[in-house]
GUTIKOL-639660 format. One record per residue (C-alpha): residue in three letters; x, y, z. Coordinates in pm, 1 decimal, m for minus. Layout:
N
+------+----------+----------+----------+
! vovo !       c1 !       c2 !       c3 !
+------+----------+----------+----------+
!  ala !        X !        Y !        Z !
...
+------+----------+----------+----------+
//
This chain:
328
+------+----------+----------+----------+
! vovo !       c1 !       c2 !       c3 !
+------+----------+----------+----------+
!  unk !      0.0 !      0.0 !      0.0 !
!  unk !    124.1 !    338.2 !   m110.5 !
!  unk !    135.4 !    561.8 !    265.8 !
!  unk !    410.7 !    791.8 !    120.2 !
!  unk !    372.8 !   1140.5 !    240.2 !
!  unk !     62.8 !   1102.8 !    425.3 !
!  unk !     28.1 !   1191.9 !    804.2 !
!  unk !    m42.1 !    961.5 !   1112.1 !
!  unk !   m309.3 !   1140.1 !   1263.3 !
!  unk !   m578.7 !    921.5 !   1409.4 !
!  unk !   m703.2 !    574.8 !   1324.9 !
!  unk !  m1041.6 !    699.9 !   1190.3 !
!  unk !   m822.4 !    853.3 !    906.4 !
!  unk !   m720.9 !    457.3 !    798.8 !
!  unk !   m884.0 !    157.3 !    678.1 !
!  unk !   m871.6 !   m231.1 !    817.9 !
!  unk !   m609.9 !   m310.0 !    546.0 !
!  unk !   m429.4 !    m19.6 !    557.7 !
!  unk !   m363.2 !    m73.8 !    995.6 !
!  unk !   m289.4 !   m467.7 !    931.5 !
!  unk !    m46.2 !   m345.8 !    678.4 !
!  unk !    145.9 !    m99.9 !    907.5 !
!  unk !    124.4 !   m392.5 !   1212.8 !
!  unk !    283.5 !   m638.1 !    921.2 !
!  unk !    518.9 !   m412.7 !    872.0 !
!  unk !    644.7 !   m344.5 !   1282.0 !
!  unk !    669.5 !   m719.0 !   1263.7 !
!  unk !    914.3 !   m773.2 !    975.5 !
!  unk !   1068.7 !   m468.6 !   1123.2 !
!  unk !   1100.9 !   m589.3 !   1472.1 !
!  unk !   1204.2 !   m969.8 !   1309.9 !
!  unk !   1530.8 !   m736.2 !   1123.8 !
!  unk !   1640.1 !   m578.6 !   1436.2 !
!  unk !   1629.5 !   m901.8 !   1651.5 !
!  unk !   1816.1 !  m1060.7 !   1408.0 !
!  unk !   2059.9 !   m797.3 !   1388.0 !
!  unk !   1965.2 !   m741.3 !    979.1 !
!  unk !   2022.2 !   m335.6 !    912.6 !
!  unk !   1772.9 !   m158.1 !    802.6 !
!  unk !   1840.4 !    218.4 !    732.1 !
!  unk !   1560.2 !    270.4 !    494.5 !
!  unk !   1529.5 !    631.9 !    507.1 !
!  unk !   1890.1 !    709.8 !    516.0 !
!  unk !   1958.5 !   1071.1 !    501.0 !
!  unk !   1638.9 !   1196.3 !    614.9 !
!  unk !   1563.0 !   1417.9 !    930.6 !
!  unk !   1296.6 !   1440.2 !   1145.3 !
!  unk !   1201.4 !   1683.4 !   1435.9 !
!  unk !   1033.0 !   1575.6 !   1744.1 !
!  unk !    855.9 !   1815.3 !   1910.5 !
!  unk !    727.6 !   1749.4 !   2248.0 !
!  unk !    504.3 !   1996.3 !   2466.8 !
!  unk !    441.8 !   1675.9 !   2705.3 !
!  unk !    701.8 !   1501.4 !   2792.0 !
!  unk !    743.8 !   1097.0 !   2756.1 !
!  unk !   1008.4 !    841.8 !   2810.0 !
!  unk !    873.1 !    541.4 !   2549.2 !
!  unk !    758.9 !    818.0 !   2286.2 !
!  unk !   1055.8 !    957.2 !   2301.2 !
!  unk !   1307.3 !    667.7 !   2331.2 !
!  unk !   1028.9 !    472.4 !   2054.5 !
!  unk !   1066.9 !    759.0 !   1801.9 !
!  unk !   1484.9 !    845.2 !   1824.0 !
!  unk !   1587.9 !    483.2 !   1858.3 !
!  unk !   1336.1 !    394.8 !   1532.2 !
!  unk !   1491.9 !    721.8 !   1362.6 !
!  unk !   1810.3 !    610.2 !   1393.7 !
!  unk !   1789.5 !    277.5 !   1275.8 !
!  unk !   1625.3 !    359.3 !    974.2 !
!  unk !   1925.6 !    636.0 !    894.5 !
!  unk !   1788.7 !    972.0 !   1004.8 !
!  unk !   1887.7 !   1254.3 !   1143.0 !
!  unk !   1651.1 !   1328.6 !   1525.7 !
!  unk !   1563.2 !   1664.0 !   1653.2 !
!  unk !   1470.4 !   1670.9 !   1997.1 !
!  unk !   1241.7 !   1975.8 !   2109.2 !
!  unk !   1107.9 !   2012.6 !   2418.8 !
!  unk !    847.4 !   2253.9 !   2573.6 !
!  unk !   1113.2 !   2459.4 !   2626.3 !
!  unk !   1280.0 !   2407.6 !   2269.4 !
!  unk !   1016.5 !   2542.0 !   2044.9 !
!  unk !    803.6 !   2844.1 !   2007.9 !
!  unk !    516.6 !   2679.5 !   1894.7 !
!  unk !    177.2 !   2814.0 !   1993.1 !
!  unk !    393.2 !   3105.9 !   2148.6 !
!  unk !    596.9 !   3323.9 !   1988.3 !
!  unk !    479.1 !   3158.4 !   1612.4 !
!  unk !    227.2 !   3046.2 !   1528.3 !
!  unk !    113.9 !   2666.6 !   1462.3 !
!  unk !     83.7 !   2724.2 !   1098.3 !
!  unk !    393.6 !   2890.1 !   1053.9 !
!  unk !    593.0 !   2672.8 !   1252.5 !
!  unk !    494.7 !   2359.5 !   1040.2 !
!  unk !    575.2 !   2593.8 !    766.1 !
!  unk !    919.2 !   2674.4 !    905.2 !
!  unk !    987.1 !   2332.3 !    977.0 !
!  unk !    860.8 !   2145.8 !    719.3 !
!  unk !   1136.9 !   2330.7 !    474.5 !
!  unk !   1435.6 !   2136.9 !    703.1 !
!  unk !   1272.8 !   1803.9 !    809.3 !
!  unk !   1117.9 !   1498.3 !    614.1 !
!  unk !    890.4 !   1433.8 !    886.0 !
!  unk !    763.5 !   1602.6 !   1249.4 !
!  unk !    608.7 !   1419.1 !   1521.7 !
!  unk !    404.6 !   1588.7 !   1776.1 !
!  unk !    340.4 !   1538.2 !   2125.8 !
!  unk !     99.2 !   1737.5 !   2318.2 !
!  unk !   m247.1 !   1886.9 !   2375.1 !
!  unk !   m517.5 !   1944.8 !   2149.8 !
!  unk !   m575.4 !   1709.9 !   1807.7 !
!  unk !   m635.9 !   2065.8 !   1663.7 !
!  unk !   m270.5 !   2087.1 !   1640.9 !
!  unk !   m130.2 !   1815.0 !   1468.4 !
!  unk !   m411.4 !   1838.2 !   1245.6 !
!  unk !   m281.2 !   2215.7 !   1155.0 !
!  unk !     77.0 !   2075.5 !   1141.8 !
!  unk !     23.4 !   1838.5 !    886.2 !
!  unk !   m205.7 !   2099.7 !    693.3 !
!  unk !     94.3 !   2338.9 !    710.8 !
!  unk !    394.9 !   2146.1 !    721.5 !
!  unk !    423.2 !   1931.4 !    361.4 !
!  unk !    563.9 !   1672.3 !    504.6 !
!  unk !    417.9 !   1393.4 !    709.3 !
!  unk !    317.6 !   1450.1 !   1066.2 !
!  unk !    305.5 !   1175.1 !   1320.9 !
!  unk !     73.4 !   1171.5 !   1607.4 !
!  unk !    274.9 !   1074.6 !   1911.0 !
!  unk !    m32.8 !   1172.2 !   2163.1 !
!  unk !   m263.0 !   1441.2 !   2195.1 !
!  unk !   m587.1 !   1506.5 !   2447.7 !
!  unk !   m811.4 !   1290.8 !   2211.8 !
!  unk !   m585.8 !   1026.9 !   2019.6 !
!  unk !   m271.6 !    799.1 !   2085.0 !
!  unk !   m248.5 !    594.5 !   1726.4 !
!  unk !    103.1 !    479.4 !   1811.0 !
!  unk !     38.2 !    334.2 !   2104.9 !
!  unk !   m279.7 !    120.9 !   1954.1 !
!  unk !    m63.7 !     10.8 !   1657.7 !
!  unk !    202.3 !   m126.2 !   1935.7 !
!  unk !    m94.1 !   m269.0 !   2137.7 !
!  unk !   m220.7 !   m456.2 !   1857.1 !
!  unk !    135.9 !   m588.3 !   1726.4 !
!  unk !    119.4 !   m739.4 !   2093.9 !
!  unk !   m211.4 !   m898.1 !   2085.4 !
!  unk !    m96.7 !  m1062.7 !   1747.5 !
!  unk !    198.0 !  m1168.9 !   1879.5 !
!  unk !     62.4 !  m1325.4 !   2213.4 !
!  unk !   m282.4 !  m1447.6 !   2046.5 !
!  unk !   m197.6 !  m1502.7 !   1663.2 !
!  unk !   m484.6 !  m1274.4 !   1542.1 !
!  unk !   m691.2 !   m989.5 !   1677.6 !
!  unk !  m1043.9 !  m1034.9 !   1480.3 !
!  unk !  m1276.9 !  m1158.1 !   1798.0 !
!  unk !  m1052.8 !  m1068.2 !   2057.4 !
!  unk !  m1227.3 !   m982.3 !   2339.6 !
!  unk !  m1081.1 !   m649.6 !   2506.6 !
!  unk !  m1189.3 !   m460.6 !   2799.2 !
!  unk !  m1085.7 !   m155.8 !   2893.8 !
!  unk !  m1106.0 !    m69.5 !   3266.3 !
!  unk !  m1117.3 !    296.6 !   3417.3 !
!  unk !  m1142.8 !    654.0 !   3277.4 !
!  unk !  m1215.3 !    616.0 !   2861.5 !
!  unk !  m1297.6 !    999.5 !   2820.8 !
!  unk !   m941.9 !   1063.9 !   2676.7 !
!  unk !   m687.3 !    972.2 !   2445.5 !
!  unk !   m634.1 !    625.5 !   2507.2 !
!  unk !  m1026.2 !    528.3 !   2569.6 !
!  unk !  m1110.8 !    702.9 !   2215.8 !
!  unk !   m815.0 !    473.6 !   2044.0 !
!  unk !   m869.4 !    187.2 !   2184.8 !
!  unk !  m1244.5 !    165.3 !   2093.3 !
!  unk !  m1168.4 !    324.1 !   1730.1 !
!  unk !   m886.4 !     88.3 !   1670.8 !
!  unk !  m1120.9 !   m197.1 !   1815.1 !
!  unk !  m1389.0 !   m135.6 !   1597.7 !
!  unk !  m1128.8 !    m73.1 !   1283.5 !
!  unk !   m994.6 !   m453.7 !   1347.7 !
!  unk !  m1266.4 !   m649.5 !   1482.2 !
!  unk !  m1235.3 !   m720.4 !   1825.5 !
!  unk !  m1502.8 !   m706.2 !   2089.5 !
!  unk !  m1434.7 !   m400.7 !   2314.1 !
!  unk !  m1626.5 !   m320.0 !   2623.7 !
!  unk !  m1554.9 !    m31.2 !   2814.5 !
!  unk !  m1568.1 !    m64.6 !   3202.4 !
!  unk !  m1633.3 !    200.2 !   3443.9 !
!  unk !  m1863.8 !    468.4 !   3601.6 !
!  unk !  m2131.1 !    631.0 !   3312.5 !
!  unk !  m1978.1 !    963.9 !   3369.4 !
!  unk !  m1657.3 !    779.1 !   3260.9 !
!  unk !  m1783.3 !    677.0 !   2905.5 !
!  unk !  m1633.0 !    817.4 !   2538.1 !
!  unk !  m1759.7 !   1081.5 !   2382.1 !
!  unk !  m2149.6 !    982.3 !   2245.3 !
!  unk !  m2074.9 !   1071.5 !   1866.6 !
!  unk !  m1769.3 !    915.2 !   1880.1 !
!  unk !  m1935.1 !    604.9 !   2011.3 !
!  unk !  m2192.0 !    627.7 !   1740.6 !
!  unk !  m1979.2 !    643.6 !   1453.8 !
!  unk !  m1760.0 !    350.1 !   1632.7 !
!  unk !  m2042.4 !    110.2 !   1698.8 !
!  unk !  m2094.6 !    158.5 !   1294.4 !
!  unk !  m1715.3 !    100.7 !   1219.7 !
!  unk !  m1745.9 !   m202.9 !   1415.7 !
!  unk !  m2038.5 !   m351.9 !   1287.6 !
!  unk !  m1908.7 !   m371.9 !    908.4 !
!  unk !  m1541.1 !   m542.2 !   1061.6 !
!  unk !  m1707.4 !   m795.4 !   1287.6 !
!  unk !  m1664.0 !   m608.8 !   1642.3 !
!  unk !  m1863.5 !   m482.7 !   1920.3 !
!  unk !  m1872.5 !   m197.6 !   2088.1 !
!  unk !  m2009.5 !   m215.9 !   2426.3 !
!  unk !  m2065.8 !    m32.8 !   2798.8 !
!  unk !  m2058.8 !   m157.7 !   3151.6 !
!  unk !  m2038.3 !    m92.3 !   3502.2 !
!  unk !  m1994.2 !   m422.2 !   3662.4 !
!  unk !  m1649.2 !   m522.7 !   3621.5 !
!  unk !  m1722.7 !   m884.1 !   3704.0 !
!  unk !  m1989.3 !   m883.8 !   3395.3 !
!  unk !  m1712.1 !   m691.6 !   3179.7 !
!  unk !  m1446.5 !   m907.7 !   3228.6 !
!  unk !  m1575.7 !  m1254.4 !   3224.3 !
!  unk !  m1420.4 !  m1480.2 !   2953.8 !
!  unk !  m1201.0 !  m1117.8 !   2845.1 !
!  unk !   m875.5 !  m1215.5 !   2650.6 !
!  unk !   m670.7 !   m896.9 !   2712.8 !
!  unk !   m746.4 !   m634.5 !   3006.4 !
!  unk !   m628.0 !   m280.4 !   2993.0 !
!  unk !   m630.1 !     23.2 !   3226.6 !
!  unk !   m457.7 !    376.2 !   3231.0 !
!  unk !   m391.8 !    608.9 !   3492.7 !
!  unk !   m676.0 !    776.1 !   3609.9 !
!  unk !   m548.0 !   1143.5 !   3626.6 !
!  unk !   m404.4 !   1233.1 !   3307.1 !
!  unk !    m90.9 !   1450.0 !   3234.6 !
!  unk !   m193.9 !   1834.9 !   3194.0 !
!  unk !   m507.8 !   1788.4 !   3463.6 !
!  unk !   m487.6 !   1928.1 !   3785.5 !
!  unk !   m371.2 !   1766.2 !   4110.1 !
!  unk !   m720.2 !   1840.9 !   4266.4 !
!  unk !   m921.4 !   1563.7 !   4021.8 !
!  unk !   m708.1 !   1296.6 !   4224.1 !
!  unk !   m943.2 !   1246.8 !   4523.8 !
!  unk !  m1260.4 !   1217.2 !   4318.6 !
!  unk !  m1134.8 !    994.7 !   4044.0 !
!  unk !   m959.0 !    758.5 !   4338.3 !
!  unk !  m1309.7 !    754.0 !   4485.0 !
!  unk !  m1454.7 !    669.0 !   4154.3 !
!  unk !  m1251.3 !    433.5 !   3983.5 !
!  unk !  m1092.7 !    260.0 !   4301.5 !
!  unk !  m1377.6 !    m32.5 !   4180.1 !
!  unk !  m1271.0 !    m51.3 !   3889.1 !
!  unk !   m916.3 !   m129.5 !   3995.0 !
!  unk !   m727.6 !   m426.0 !   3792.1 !
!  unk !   m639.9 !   m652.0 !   4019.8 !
!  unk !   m600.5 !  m1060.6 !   4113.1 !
!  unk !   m973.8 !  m1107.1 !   4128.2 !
!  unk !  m1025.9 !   m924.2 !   3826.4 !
!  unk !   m782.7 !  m1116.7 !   3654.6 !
!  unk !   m920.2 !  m1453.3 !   3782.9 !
!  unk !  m1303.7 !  m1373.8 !   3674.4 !
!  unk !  m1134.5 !  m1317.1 !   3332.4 !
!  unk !   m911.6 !  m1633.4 !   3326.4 !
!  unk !   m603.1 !  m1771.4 !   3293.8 !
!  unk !   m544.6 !  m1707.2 !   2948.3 !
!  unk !   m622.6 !  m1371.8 !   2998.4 !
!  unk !   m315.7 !  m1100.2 !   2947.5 !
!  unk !   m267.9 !   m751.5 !   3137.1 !
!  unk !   m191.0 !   m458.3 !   2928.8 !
!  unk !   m117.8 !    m82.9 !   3042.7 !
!  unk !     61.9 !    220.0 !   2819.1 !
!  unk !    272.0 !    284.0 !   3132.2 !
!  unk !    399.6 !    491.3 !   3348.8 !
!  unk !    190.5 !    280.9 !   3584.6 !
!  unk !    102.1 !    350.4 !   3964.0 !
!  unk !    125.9 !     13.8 !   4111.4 !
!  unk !    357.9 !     48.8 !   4380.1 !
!  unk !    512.3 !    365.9 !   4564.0 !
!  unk !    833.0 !    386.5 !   4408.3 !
!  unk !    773.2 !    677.5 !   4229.9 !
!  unk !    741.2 !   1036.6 !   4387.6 !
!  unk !    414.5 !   1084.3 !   4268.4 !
!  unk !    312.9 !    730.3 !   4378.8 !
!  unk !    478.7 !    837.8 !   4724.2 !
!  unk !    279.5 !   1138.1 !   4750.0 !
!  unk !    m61.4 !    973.5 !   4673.0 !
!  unk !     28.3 !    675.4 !   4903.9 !
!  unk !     54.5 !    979.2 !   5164.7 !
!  unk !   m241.6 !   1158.6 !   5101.0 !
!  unk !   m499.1 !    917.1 !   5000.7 !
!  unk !   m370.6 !    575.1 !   5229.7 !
!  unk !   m339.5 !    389.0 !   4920.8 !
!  unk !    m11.2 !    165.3 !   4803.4 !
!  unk !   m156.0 !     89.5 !   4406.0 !
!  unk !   m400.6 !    245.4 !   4175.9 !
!  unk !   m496.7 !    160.4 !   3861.9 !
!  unk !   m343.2 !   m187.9 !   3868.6 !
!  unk !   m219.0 !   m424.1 !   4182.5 !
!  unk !    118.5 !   m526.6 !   4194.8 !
!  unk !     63.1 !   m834.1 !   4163.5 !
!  unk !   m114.0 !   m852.5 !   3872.9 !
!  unk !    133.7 !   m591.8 !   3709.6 !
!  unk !    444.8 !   m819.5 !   3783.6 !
!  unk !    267.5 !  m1163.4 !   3728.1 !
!  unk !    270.6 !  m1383.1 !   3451.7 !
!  unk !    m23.2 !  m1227.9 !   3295.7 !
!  unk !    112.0 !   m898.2 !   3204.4 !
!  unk !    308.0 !   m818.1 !   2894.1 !
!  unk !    325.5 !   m423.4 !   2975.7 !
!  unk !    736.0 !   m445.8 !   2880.7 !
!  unk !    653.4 !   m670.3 !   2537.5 !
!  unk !    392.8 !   m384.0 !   2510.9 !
!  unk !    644.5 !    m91.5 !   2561.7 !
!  unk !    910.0 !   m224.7 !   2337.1 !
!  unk !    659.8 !   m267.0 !   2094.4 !
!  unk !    639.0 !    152.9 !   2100.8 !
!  unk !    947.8 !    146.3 !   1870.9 !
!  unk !    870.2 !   m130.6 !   1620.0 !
!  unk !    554.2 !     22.1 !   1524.0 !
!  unk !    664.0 !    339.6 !   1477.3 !
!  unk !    941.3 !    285.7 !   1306.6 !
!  unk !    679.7 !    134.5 !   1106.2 !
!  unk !    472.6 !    444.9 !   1067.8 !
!  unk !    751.3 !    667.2 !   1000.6 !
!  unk !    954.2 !    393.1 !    751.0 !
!  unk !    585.0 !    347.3 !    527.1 !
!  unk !    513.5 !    722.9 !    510.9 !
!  unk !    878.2 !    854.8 !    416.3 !
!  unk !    949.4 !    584.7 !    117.2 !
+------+----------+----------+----------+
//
């Protein structure tokens, strides 16, 4: 399939084929580097980076790919750019799409990238925004495949907050590929309604469901692969932390959850992950709230059931994937 100079927005913006083509791809890609086979397919190239959140598996995912496939990387931080600030969107993409063959952003609003790309003349990579993480759900799926052999049928649930960026992707990429998703959690806690909508209609012609619950026990019974997030994302303020705790402490991931689902059933998380306190943040919440874990136990995040590091190293296949497919 021809992807050459096109951006990597969203997942709505590709088709069935198109998604099992790019996962194909991550595969042979991944097979080359374990086998030590170079691969420097855009060799010459450059790329930017720009990153108004920070990340350490976006980051690491997008330089290591960059280099193995021959580029030049361009690190800019919030600090590094102007974007938004001092120029504007448009004529930063503009600016930068004269010196780079491709920019990947990292940051707030899908507005953005979608103004990047419009601007820039060169492909644009979504590396996260408020509404969409397409990386991530490419990397995701490249697991599933791996670990299961397919993804059509899987059954998926999704436990926790799926208002945001990785709630939206998981049910679009879902309903793109087939599998059963189910969201699990509080009403108040549910995707957007049009995006549903226009989901539940993706999934019908692939296959999939698309479906809502608040009982985890009824969610997760007979699920193949469980997933969570943490439940205050980056950018919101400290203050949500009490309410979602008190809201989503049900919907935790833990042993019995895990049992009810079976023990073929895998654990999957984008990470960073609160399931200890060995983090400062994790301290500080431990302090406030009482609590050791969030999202996820600790024992279900370091048991055999949990492929969150497969999952993470995953990041980099896939988009070296995406950025290999839409720069030759």
């Amino acid at each position: 399939m021809d992807f050459k100079g096109k951006s990597f927005l969203k997942l709505l913006d590709f088709s069935k084929a198109e998604i099992e083509c790019l996962i194909d791809l991550a595969s042979e890609l991944k097979y080359k580097k374990k086998s030590g086979v170079p691969h420097r397919l855009c060799e010459g190239k450059n790329i930017a980076l720009i990153f108004e959140k920070t990340s350490t598996r976006t980051r690491c995912s997008f330089e290591v790919a960059g280099y193995d496939l021959g580029m030049g990387v361009t690190y800019l931080d919030p600090q590094g750019s102007q974007i938004g600030k001092k120029e504007s969107i448009a004529d930063t993409a503009r600016v930068l799409g004269r010196m780079y063959d491709g920019i990947e952003y990292r940051g707030f609003g899908q507005e953005i990238v979608e103004e990047l790309s419009k601007y820039a003349g060169v492909p644009v990579w979504n590396g996260l925004t408020n509404e969409f993480h397409p990386t991530q759900i490419l990397a995701d799926f490249l697991t599933i495949k791996e670990h299961f052999g397919k993804l059509e049928g899987i059954n998926f649930v999704y436990m926790g907050d799926a208002r945001y960026n990785m709630g939206n992707s998981y049910m679009v990429g879902c309903a793109k590929m087939g599998l059963n998703f189910t969201v699990c959690a509080p009403e108040k806690y549910f995707p957007d309604k049009a995006l549903i909508e226009e989901c539940q209609a993706i999934a019908k012609q692939n296959g999939g469901t698309i479906t809502f619950e608040t009982d985890p026990m009824i969610a997760t019974k007979n699920a193949q692969v469980i997933a969570t997030d943490v439940w205050v994302s980056m950018g919101e303020p400290d203050s949500i932390w009490e309410e979602r705790i008190k809201d989503l402490m049900p919907y935790q991931v833990n042993k019995k959850i895990m049992d009810n689902a079976g023990e073929k059933a895998v654990f999957m998380h984008c990470l960073p992950s609160f399931h200890d306190l060995n983090t400062t943040l994790g301290k500080q919440i431990g302090e406030k709230f009482g609590i050791t874990e969030m999202e996820v136990t600790n024992e279900v995040f370091e048991s055999s059931q949990s492929i969150v590091f497969q999952e993470a190293e995953n990041r980099m296949h896939t988009i070296k994937a995406v950025m290999a497919a839409t720069l030759v």
